[in-house]
Structures are given as C-alpha cells and as structure tokens.
N, C-alpha and C positions, 0 to 999 in steps of 0.2 A: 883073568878070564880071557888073554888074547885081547892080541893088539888093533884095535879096528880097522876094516877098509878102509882105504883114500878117499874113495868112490863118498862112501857113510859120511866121511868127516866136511869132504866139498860140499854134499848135498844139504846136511842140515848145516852148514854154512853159509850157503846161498840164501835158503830159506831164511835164516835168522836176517840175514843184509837186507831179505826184502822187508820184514815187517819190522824191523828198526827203520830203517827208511820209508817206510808208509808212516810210522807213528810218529820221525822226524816233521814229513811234509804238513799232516797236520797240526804240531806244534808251531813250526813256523809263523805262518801266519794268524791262527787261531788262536792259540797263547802264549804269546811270548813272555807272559810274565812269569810263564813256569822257566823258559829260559834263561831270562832275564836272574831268575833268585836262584840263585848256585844250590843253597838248602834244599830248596823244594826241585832243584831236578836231581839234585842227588840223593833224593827219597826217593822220587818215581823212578827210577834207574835200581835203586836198592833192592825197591820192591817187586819189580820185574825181574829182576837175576834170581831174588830168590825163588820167584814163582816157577821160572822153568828150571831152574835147580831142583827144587821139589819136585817138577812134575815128572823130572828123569830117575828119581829116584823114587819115583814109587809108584807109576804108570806102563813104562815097558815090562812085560815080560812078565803082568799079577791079573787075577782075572776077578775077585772081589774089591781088590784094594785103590785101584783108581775113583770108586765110586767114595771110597772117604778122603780123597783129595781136595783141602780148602782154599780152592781158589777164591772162593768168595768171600771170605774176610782181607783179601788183596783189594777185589773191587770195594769194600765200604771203605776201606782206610782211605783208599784215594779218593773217594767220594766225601769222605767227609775233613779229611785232610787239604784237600787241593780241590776238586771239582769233578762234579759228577757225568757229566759229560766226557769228558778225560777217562773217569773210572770205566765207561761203559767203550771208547774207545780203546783204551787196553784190555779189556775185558775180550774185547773181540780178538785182538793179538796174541793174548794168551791162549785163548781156546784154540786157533788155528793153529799153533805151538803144539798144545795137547793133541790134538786128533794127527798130526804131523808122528809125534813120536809114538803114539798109538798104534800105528800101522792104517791111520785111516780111517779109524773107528770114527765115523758119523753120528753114533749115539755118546758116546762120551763127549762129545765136542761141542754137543747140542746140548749134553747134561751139565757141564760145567759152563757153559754161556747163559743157557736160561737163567737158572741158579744164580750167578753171579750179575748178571743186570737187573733181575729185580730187589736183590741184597742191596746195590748201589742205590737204589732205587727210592727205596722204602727210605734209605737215613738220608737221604740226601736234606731232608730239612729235621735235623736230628735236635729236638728240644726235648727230648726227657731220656733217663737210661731206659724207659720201656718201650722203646723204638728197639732195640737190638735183638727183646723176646719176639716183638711182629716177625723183625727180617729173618728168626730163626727157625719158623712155624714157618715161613715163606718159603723160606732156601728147600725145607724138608717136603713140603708140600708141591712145589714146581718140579723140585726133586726127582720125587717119586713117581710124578707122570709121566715125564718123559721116560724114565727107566723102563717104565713098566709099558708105556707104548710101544718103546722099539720093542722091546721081548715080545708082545704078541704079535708086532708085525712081522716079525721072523720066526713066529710059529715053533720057536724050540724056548718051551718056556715048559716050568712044572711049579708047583703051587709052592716047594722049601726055595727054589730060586726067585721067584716073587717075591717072596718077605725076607729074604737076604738084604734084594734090591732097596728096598723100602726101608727096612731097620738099615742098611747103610748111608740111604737118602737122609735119613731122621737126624743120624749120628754125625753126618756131615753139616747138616744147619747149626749143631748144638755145638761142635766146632771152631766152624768158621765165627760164628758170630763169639762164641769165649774168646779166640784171639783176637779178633777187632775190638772186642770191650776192654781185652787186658792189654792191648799195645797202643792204644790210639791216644792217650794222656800221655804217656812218655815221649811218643812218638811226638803227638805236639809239641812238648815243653824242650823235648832235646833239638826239633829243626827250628823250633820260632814260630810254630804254624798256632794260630787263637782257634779253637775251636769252639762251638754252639755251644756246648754247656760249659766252656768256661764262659762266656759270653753273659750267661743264663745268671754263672754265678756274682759277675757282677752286677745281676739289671734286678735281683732282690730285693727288697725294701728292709732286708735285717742285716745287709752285709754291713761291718763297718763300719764304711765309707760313707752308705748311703744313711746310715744313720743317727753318724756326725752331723750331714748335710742338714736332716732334719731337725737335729737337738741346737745347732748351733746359726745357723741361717734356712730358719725355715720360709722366708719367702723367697728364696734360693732357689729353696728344695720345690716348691710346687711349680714355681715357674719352670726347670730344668724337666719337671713332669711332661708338661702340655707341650714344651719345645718334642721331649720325646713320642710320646703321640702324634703330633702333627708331623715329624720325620718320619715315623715307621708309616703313616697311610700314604707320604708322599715317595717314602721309598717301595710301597708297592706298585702302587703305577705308573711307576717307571724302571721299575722289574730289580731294583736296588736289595740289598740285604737290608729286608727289616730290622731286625735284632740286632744286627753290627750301627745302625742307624739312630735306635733307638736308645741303646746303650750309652752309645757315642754324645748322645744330645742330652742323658739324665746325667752326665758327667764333666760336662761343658764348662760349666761356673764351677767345678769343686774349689777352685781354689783361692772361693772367696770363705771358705771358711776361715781361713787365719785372720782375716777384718771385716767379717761379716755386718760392719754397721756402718761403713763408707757405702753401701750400696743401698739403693732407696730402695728396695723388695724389702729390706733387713730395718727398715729405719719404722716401725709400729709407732713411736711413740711424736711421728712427727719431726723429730729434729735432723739436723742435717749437719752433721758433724764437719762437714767440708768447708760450712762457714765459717768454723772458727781457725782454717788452714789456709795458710799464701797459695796463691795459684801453682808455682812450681811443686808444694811440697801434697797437694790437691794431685795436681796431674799423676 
C-alpha cells in the first residue's frame, strides 16, 4: 500500500515515547512490584502491544468497525490479573493511542475509555463468574451512550446509524468480556498470577484439602475457621485482600493433618501423647 512518511512514522513515534514514559513514571514509584516481577511486566507489556496492534488494524481507515474494538477485555485482564488501578491507568494510554491513530476522533476515544474503566471496574473484586455477564451489560450499556451522544451532538445521525451504533456497542461488551473469561485462567496459571476465583476455589469447605482438615483434625479445622474470619475483618480495615487473608489463615495448620493428635485442638479424648515422648523427640 506504499511506503509511509518519515514525517507519520517520527510522529506516532514520539507519541508512543510519550505515553510509554508517562505509564513508566508511574510504575516507578507507585508499583514497583510490577517492575520488580519480570512475569507480570512482561504481561502488561504483552498486553499493551497487542492492544495498539489491534487498534492499528482495525481503527484507521473503517467507519463501523472501531466501535467493535475490545479494548476492554485488556483493562479487566489487568484489573484482575495485576491491579485495577493500573488497568484504569493503561486504559487511559490506550485510549489516547486510539483517538491518536483515529485522526482525532474524541468520540472513539471517549468510547473505548468509558467502556473500558468501568469493565476494570466492575471485576475488580471478581468472586463469582457472574461478575463478567454485570461487566458485559456494563461495557454495552456505557457503550451505547456515549455513541449515541456524540451522534446527536453532531447532528448527522439517522435512526439505521443509531442502532448500528448500539448493536456494535452490545456486540463489543459480549466480546470483550468472552475474551477476558476465556484468557484470564491461562493467563494466570502460565505468568504465576493467583487469581480470586482460584482463591475462591481453595476457601470451599468441599475442596479436598479442606476436607481432610475436617475428617482428620477437626479441632484444626474450626480453629483455622475463626483464625480466617478474624484476618478477613482485619484485613478489611486496613484495606488488605480479604480473600487472599482469609484463605491464607483457613490453610495455616494444614499440615497438621499427617499427626493430627500431637496437637491439643486434636486431643478430645484428653490424653496428651507428648507425654509418653522425650523432650527432643516432643520438640
């Protein structure tokens, strides 16, 4: 198709060095622990290249098809991957991306940001898979307002371009949120990242684990209860992941299940098997 200008290739050159270096500065000092883990910025890195990969190939030069552009299954991944905060911080770098190779377009720019930070938004405290249908009703519903604002504020609108707009907005929530539900399990287990419902899936009372705990040291099991309860209200007000807390604390002793009767939780019947053991072989 010809070979592009210099002029084209300096400019969104520039451009990109600026907002790689804004989304630098505030990685710096605001999370370094995305820096810090090789994995997880070589996911945010992954999933920004592809993002404005996608948006070069199917935003210049289409005049239905940018409106089914999934940027917003970008921001949930990183929201529920790595931190919502971040998701909504790249979120804003992509969009200014988007409306950059757009030509300027103010209403795409606005449509894929809305869209995408309340996506981020919505999963950001993702415990059930029916947070993904909310964020999809969401994406399509933010969607379609903004769409259909800019259209009438520019006064060249007809009632088949309206519900274009709108069955594209629809078609974009149903989307983005299909690829955030079908990449975000893989996505975790292949960088290392735990996510909420695997989290979910060990805090159960029928997984397993937990209910060895129960069959085999059940005074274990109740006390590891109340430890988890009393972490998740104190990991609320102090703004802590509950769930990773709580988790964490119903799993604490597991590994008294292999001599579940050296421990006085386990010992119902009164006796105290440590007395019949010399101190070193006790310790």
């Amino acid at each position: 198709q010809g070979k592009p200008e210099w002029r084209d290739v300096v400019s969104i050159f520039l451009f990109v060095v600026v907002l790689v270096s804004t989304l630098g500065l505030y990685l710096w000092p605001m999370r370094l622990e995305i820096l810090r883990h090789r994995k997880s910025l070589f996911l945010l890195s992954l999933l920004i290249v592809l993002t404005g990969a996608l948006a070069k190939l199917l935003i210049p030069e289409h005049v239905l098809l940018p409106y089914f552009f999934p940027m917003a299954a970008i921001a949930m991944l990183i929201s529920v991957l790595l931190d919502t905060q971040l998701a909504i911080v790249v979120t804003v770098m992509c969009s200014l991306f988007v409306g950059y190779i757009s030509g300027g377009s103010l209403d795409l720019t606005v449509y894929v940001l809305m869209g995408s930070v309340v996506a981020a938004l919505i999963v950001s405290h993702l415990e059930r898979l029916a947070t993904f249908a909310l964020a999809a009703w969401a994406i399509a519903i933010v969607n379609s307002i903004v769409a259909v604002s800019f259209r009438f504020f520019s006064q060249s609108y007809d009632l088949v371009g309206l519900l274009q707009l709108v069955g594209a907005s629809i078609v974009n929530g149903i989307i983005s949120t299909s690829l955030a539900f079908a990449t975000f399990f893989w996505l975790g287990d292949l960088f290392g990242i735990t996510t909420p419902l695997q989290l979910l899936e060990l805090a159960r009372p029928t997984h397993p684990l937990a209910r060895r705990l129960l069959l085999e040291a059940p005074g274990t099991y109740h006390h590891s209860l109340l430890v988890g309860n009393l972490g998740e209200r104190a990991a609320e007000q102090v703004n802590a992941d509950p769930l990773l807390v709580r988790v964490a604390a119903q799993h604490h002793d597991v590994g008294k299940v292999l001599h579940p009767y050296f421990f006085v939780e386990n010992q119902s019947n009164g006796e105290n098997y440590h007395q019949q053991l010399d101190a070193r072989t006790s310790a």
